[in-house]
C-alpha positions in Angstrom: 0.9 -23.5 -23.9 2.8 -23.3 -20.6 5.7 -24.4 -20.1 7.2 -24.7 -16.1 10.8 -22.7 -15.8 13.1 -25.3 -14.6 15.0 -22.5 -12.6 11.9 -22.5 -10.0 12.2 -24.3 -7.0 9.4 -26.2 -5.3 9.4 -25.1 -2.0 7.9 -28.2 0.2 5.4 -27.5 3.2 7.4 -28.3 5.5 6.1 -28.9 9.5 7.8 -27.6 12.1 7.9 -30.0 15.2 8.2 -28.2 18.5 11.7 -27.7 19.9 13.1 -29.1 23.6 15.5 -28.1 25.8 17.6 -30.9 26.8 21.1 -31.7 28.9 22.8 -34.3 27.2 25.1 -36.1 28.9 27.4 -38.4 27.0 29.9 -41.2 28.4 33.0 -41.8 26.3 34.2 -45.4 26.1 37.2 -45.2 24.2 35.1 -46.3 20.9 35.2 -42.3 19.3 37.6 -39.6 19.9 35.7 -36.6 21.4 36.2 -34.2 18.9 34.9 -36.7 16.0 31.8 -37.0 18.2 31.2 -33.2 18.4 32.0 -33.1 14.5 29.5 -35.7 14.0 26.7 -34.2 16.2 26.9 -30.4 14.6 27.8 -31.2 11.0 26.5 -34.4 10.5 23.1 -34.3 12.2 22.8 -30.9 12.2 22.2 -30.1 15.9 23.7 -27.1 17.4 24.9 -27.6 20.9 27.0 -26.0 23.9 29.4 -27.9 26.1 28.1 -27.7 29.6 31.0 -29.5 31.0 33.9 -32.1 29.9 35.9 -34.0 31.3 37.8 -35.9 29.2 40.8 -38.0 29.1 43.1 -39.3 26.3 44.5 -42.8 26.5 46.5 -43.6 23.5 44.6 -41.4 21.5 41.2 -42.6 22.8 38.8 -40.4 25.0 37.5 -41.7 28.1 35.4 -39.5 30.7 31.9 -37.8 29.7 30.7 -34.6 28.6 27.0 -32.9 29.2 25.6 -31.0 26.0 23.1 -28.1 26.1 20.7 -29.0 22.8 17.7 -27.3 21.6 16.4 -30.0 19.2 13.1 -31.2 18.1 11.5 -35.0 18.4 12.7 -36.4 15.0 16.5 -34.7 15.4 16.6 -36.4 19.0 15.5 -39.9 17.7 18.4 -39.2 15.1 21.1 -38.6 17.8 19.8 -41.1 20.0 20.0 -44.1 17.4 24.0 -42.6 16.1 24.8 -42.8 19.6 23.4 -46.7 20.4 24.7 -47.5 17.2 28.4 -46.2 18.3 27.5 -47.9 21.4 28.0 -44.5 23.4 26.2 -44.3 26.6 23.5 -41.2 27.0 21.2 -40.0 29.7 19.2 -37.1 28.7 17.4 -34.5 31.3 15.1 -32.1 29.9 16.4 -28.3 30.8 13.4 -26.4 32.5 14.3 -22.6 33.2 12.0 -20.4 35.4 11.0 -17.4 33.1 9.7 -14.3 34.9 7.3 -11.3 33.6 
């Protein structure tokens, strides 16, 4: 009789969605303190990102201003960010990022 070793991990067949280029650009309200949002968008959601530019302000500990994100992310991981950010009623306008490539 077999039995299955319960040290053996099922590895699930997984499919991989294709990945965009986007430019985020994020409005702060006051509602989230910038460097929860970043905190939130890397280790929370999982999406790895640059800061393009920021301009922030702090008003009594609040952030005000916006900031554009470089992410590389696929449809599913967008619709993820996109829904955290209405929910946190954080204003977004994405552009996708086209970049001439040359042989």
């Amino acid at each position: 009789m077999i039995t299955p070793n319960p040290g053996l991990q099922v590895l699930q067949n997984k499919i991989t969605l294709p990945k965009k280029e986007l430019i985020l650009e994020i409005e702060l309200n006051g509602k989230m303190k910038f460097e929860h949002l970043m905190n939130t968008i890397y280790n929370q959601l999982g999406i790895c990102h640059r800061v393009l530019s920021a301009n922030v302000e702090y008003v009594n500990g609040y952030s005000f201003g916006t900031v554009q994100l470089y992410i590389n992310v696929n449809s599913e991981d967008y619709q993820n960010l996109e829904f955290y950010l209405n929910k946190n009623k954080l204003l977004s306008t994405t552009v996708e990022y086209l970049c001439r490539k040359y042989s």
